[in-house]
VOGU-3710 file (C-alpha; in Angstrom, 3 decimals, decimal comma):
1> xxxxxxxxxx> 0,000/0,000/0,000  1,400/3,181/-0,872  0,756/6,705/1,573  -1,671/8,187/-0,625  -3,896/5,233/-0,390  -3,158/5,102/2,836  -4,271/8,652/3,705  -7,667/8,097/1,569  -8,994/5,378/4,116  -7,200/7,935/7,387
11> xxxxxxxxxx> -9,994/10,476/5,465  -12,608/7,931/5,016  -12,571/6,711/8,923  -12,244/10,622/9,753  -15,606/11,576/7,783  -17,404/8,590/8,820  -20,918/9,649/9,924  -21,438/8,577/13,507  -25,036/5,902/14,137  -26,591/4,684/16,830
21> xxxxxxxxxx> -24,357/1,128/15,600  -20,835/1,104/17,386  -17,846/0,955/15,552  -15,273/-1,722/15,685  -11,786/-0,563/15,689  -9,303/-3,430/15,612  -5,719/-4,063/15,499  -3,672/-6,590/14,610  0,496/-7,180/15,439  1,468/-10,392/12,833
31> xxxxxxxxxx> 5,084/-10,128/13,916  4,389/-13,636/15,643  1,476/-15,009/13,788  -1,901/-14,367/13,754  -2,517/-17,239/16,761  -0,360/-14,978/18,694  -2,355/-12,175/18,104  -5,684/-13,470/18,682  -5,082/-14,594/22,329  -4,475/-11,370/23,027
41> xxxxxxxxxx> -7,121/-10,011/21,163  -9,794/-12,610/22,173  -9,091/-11,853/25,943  -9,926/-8,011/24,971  -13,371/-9,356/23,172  -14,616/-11,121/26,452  -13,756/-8,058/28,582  -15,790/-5,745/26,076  -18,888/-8,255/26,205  -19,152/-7,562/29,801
51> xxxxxxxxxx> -18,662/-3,979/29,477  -20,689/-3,189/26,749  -24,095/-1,298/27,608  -27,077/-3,821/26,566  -28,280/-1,740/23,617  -25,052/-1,949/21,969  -23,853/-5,669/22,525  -25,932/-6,945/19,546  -24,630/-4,511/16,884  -21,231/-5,163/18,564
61> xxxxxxxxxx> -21,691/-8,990/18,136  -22,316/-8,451/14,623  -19,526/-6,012/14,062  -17,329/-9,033/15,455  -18,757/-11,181/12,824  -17,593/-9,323/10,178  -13,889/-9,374/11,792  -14,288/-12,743/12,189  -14,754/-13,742/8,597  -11,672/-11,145/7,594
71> xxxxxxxxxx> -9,464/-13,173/10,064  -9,853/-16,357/9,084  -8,927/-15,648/5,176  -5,820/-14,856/6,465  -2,902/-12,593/5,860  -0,514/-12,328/3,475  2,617/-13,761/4,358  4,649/-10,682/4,438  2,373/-8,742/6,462  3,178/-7,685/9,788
81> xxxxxxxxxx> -0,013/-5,527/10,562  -3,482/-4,867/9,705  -6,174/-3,104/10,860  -10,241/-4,212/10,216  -12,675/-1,420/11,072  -16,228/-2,743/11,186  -19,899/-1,326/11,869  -23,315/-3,139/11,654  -26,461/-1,589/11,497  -28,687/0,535/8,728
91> xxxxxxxxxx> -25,065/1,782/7,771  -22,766/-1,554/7,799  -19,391/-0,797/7,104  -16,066/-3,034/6,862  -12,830/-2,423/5,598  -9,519/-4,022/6,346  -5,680/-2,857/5,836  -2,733/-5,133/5,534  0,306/-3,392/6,211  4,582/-4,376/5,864
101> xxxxxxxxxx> 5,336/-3,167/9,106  3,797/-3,985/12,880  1,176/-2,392/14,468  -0,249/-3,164/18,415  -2,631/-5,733/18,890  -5,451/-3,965/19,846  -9,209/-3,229/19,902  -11,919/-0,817/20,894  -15,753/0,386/20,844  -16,320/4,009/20,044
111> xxxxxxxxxx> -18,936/6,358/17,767  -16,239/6,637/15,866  -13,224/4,721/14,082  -10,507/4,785/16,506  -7,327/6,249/13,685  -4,287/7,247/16,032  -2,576/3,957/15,111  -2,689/4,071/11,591  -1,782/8,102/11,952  1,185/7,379/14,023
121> xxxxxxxxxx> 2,206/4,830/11,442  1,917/7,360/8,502  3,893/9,827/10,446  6,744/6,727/11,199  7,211/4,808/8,573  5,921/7,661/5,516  7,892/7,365/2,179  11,192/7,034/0,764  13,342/6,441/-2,257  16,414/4,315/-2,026
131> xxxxxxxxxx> 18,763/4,054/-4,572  20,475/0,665/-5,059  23,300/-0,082/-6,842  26,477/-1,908/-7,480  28,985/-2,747/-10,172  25,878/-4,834/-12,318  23,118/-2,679/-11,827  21,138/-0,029/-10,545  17,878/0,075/-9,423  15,270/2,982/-7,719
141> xxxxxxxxxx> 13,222/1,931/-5,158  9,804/4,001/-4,019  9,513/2,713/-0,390  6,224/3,494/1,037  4,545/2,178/4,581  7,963/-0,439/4,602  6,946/-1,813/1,345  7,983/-1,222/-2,291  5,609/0,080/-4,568  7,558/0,878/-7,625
151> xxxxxxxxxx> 11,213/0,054/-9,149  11,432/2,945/-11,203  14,215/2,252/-12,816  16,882/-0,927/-13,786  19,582/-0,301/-16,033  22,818/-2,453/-16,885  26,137/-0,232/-17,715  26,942/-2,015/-20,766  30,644/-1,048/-20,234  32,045/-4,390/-18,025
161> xxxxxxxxxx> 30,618/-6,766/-20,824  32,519/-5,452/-23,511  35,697/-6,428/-21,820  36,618/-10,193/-22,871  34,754/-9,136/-26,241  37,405/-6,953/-28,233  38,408/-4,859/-25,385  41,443/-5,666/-23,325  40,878/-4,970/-19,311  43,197/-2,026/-19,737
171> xxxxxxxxxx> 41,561/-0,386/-21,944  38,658/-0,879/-20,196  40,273/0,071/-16,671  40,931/3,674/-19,006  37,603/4,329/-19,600  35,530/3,222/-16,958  36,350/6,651/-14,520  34,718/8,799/-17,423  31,885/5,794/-17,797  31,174/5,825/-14,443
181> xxxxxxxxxx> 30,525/10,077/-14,313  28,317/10,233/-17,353  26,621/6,804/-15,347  26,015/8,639/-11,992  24,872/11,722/-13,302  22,047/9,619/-15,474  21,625/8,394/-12,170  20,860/11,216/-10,239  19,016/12,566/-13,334  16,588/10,528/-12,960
191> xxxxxxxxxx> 16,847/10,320/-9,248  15,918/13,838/-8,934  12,447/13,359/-11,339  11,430/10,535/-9,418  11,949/12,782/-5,941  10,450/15,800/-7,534  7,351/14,175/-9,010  6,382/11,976/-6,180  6,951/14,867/-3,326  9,517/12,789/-1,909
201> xxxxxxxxxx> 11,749/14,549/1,077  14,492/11,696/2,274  16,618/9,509/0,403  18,949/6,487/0,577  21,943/4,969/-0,921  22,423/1,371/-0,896  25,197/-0,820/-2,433  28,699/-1,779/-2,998  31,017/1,133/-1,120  33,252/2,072/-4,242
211> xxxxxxxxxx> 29,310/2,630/-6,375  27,430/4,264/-3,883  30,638/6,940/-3,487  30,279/7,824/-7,003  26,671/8,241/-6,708  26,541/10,937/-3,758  29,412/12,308/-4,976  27,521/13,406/-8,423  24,129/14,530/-6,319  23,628/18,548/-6,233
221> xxxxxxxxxx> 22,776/20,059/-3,127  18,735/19,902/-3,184  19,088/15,896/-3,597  22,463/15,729/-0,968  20,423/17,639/2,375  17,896/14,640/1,166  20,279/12,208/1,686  19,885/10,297/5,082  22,348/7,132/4,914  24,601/5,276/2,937
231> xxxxxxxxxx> 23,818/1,607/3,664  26,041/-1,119/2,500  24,998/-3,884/0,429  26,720/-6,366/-1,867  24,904/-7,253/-5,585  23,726/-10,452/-4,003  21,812/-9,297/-1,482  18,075/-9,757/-1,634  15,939/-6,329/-2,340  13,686/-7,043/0,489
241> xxxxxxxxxx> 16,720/-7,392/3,436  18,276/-4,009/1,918  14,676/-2,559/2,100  14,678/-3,970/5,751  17,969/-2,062/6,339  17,086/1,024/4,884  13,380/1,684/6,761  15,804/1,206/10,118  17,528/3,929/8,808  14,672/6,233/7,894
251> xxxxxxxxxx> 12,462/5,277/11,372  16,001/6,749/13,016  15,575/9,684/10,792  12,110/10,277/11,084  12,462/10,238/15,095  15,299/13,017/14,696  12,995/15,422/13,017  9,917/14,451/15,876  12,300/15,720/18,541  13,190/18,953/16,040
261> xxxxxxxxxx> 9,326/19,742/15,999  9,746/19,682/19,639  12,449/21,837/19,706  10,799/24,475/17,351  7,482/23,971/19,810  9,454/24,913/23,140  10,828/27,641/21,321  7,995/29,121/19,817  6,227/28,821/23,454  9,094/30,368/25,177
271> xxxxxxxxxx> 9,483/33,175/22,672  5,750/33,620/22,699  5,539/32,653/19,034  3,189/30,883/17,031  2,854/27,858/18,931  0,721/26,575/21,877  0,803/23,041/23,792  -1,654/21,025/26,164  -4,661/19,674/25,552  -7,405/22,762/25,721
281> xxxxxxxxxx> -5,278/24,745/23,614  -4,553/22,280/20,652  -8,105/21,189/20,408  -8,872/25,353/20,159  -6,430/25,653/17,422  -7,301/22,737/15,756  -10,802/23,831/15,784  -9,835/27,876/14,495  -7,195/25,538/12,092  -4,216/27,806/12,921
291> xxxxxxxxxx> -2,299/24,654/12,892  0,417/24,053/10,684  1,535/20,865/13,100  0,031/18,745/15,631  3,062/17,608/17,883  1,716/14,460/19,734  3,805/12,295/22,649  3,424/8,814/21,908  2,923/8,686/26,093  -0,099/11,438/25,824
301> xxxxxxxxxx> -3,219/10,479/27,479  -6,387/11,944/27,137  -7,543/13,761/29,787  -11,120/13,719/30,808  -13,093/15,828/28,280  -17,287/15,421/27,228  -19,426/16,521/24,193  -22,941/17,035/23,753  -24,155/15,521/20,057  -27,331/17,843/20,339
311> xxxxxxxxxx> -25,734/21,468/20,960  -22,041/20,296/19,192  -20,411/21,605/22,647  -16,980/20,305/24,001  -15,547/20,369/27,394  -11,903/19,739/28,743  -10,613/19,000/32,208  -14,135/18,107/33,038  -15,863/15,442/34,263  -19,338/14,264/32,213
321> xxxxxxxxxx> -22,459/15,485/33,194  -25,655/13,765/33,306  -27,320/16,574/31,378  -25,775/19,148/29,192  -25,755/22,780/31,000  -25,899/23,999/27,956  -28,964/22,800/26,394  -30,506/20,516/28,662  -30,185/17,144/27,051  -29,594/14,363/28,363
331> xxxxxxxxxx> -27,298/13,353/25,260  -23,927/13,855/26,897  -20,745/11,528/26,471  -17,313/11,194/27,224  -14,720/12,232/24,656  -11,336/11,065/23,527  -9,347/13,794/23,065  -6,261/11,817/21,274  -8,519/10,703/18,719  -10,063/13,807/18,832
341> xxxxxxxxxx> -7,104/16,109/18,179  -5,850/13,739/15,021  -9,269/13,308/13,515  -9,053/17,085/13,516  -5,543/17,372/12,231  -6,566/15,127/9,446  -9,490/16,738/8,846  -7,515/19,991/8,335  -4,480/18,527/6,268  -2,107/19,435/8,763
351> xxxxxxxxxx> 0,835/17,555/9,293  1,198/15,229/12,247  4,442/14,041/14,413  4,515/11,112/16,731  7,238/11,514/19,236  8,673/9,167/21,225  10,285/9,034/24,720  10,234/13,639/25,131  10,157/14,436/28,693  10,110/17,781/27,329
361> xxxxxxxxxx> 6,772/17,491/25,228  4,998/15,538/28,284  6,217/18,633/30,466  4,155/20,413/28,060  1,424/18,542/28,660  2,330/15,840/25,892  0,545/17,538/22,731  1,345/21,059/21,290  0,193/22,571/17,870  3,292/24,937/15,738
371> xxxxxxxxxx> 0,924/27,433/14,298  0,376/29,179/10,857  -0,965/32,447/11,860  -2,751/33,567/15,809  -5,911/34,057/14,760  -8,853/36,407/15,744  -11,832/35,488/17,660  -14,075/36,186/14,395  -11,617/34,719/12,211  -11,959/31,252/14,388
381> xxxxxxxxxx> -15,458/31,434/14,935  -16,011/31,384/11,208  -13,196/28,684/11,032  -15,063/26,739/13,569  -18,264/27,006/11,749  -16,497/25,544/8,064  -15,311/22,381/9,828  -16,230/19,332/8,223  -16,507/17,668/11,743  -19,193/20,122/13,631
391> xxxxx> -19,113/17,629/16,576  -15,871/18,924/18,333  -16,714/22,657/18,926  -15,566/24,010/22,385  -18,277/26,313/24,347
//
């Protein structure tokens, strides 16, 4: 699956109209088999049947069908995660991911799709291109989600065969320094439409030492500050343990610019710039969408926050009340803000970094927002107003 397929279903679960029919958000780690993951998951299913309110445990049963039937066709072999979101009622819904890298085993009942998972692994594992080559060949890889969706481009240098044929080595030994420049800068020719075209921002070398040196030495600037490793790898090696190699590389990477958005956050705060962090605030600016980035701790909990269907009103840092004091209805329910905050951020097509192990972003609270603009009160009123999601307005 490549990210822009990906990011159509993070859209579809986002929009999803909410019924009186719960949703069915499950996950599945296949690191260790699907048995593995079921005896987790089936413990989680008998602790939901006794939670459950009654009204909901039939649609919930037959939610469970549907997951049922999508677990026992199996996986494919090289999948390490999926996800199967499922709904019964007047508006049945089912659809099911397969992904090349692991998710957590893990499952819950809400209005909603639950989507922080599959966010946080857009935001990790994302898209790359990795360039591999060696003495034989050369070949560009599009990496996206862990898995290769495209080898757009294989080519041979002719140059090595000829020897043996007519040529003697040294007069091949003469020519292959000039060979090898007009090679790498075909190379990184072509390197540099693929990059451009797909919106690409990191890239990889992998291969033999002495062919991966004459590669970066031929890239300009705009495709060298892309460059994130130089991994080796011999012209044997298989394409899927060099792909293997590289996402190691590019999670590393990835994690280095979650801790710079922290960085910029604290600093924006401090400086009283365009930023603001905790809870209450990045729901606000989410809501006015001021928000150029929603800066998320992997260890961020929601706190305790409620919304009231019939009047669209939110509340933070409060417990749930029986009946709204806003409009008197007895419609009120509790609220998860972390799904909350990154249905939003998807809703608004702002970007999103999971960050793992900042004491400095749980200081803050463990969520922040880096703004584009502070905004007016009328400006986010109207804001507020255009969102596609009228459900999480604060009073």
């Amino acid at each position: 699956m490549d990210i822009q397929t990906l990011q159509k279903h993070v859209l579809t679960l986002a929009t999803i109209k909410e019924t009186d029919a719960p949703m069915v958000s499950c996950y599945l780690n296949l690191e260790k088999g699907l048995t593995a993951a079921r005896r987790i998951l089936d413990e989680r299913v008998r602790l939901l049947r006794k939670t459950l309110p009654t009204p909901q445990r039939a649609s919930f049963e037959h939610a469970l069908l549907g997951i049922e039937s999508r677990l026992a066709a199996g996986f494919q072999t090289e999948s390490l995660g999926a996800a199967v979101f499922a709904r019964d009622g007047e508006q049945k819904f089912l659809l099911d991911l397969e992904f090349r890298v692991p998710l957590p085993t893990w499952i819950a009942v809400d209005s909603t799709p639950n989507i922080y998972h599959l966010v946080e692994l857009k935001d990790t594992y994302d898209r790359y291109v990795v360039v591999l080559v060696n003495e034989r060949s050369t070949r560009i890889l599009e990496v996206h989600l862990g898995s290769v969706t495209d080898v757009a481009w294989t080519k041979r240098p002719e140059l090595r065969e000829r020897v043996g044929r007519g040529w003697s080595r040294e007069h091949y030994q003469s020519h292959r320094p000039e060979r090898n420049h007009e090679f790498a800068n075909e190379v990184v020719r072509f390197v540099d439409e693929v990059m451009s075209t797909g919106g690409y921002g990191h890239l990889i070398l992998a291969g033999t030492p002495r062919m991966t040196a004459v590669i970066r030495e031929a890239l300009p600037k705009r495709l060298a500050s892309k460059l994130i490793d130089v991994v080796p790898a011999s012209a044997n090696e298989r394409t899927s343990a060099v792909v293997a190699e590289t996402l190691a590389s590019f999670v590393e990477q990835e994690q280095q610019e979650s801790l710079a958005a922290v960085d910029r956050l604290q600093k924006n705060i401090c400086s009283h710039g365009l930023a603001v962090a905790g809870s209450a605030s990045s729901l606000q600016a989410l809501k006015c969408r001021q928000v150029d980035m929603l800066v998320m701790a992997t260890e961020y909990t929601s706190e305790p926050a409620w919304m009231c269907p019939g009047c669209d009103i939110v509340a933070v840092q409060q417990a749930r009340p029986a009946v709204c004091p806003n409009c008197g209805r007895s419609t009120t329910r509790e609220l998860d803000l972390k799904e909350a905050l990154v249905r939003l951020a998807e809703l608004a097509g702002c970007g999103v970094e999971i960050v793992h192990d900042s004491e400095i972003l749980m200081r803050m609270g463990g969520v922040g927002c880096l703004l584009r603009y502070l905004s007016t009160e009328a400006h986010c009123e109207a804001a507020a107003n255009n969102l596609r999601d009228p459900a999480l307005v604060t009073p």
